[in-house]
N, C-alpha and C positions, 0 to 999 in steps of 0.2 A: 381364543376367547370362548369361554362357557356358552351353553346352547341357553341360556337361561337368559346372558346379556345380548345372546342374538337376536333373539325374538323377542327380547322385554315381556317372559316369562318365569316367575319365577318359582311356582308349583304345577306338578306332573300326579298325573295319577296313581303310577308308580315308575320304577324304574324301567320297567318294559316299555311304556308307554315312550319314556325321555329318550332312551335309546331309540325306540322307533323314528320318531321328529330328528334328533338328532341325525343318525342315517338317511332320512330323506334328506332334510336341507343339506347337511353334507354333501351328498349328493350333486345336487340343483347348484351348488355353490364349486363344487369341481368341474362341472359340464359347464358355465360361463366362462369359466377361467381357460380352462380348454378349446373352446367356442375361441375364443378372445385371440388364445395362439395360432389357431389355423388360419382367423380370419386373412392376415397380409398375402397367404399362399392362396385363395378364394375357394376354401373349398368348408364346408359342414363337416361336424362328427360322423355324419353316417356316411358322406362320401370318403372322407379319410377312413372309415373301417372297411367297406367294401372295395378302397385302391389297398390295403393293407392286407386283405385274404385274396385279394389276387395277386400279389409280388409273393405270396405265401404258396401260390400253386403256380406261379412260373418257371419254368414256360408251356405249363399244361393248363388250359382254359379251364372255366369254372360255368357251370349253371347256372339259373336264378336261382334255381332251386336249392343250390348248395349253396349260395350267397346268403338267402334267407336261413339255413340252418345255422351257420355260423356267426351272424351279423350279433351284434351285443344288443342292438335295440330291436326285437321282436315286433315292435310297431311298425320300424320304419317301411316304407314302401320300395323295395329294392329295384323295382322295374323302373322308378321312375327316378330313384334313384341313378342308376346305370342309364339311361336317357340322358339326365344332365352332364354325367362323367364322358358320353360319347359324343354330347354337345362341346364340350370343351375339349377334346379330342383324349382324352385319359384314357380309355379306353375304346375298341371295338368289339363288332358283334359277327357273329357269320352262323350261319346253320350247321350245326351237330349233322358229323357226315355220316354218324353211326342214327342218330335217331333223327330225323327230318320233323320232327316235333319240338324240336328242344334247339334251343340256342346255344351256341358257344361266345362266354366272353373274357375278354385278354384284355392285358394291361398293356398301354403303350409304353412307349423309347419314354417317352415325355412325363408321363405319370413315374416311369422308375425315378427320373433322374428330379422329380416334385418331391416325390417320398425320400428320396434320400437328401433331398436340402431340408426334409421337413424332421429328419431324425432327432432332432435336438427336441422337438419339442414334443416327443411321445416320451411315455413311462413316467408323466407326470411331474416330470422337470417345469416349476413355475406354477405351479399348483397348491403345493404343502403339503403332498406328500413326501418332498422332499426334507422335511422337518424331523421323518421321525427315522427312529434308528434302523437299522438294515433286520433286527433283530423283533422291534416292534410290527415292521411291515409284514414279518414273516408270521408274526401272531392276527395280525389286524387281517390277515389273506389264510390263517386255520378258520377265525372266527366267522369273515365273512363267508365260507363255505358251509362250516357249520350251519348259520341262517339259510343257505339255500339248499340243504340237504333234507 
């Protein structure tokens, strides 16, 4: 559907302007739907990315600090983040035996074998990105680099 009958808009300022709106609700409209898949497995987007960069450095522990470079949402709060993941037992914590300042934190048994029932539903499977051709994705992932370049 056009961004035009999304919003019950039907003049933009220019095309820069349409494309920007467009790219946000796009956006807001992928992260619900995503939202929506995790939810049966109990976990949020930014708990699924920060269990997904640590299966990514298993079985070598990871930082906050490294958790916050990596994470996709720069907002999110990683400590407390990693708090609730350690509540629900997804991961632990221990003290960095090299720096006594710094925490080290791992993924558990429990969190691999969550992520791996949870594979089907990354990469946008159930989204609509699965709509477009392997070929347009690959243009849609030039362009959206372009804009953050």
């Amino acid at each position: 559907m056009r961004i035009e009958d999304e919003i019950k808009q039907e003049q933009f300022i220019d095309e820069y302007q349409k494309a920007y709106i467009n790219l946000v609700f796009t956006s807001s409209r992928l992260q619900v739907k995503q939202a929506a898949l995790f939810k049966p497995y109990g976990l949020t987007l930014p708990q699924f990315n920060i269990l997904r960069i640590l299966r990514g450095q298993h079985p070598k522990p990871a930082t906050i600090t490294l958790l916050i470079e990596r994470m996709m949402d720069k907002t999110s709060n990683a400590s407390r983040i990693v708090d609730r993941l350690e509540a629900k037992k997804l991961v632990t914590r221990k003290q960095c035996s090299e720096d006594r300042r710094t925490v080290d934190v791992l993924i558990t048994e429990k969190a691999l074998k969550l992520l791996k029932a949870m594979d089907g539903c990354e990469g946008g499977k159930g989204t609509g990105i699965a709509n477009l051709t392997e070929t347009e994705a690959r243009e849609l992932n030039r362009i959206l680099d372009k804009i953050r370049s």
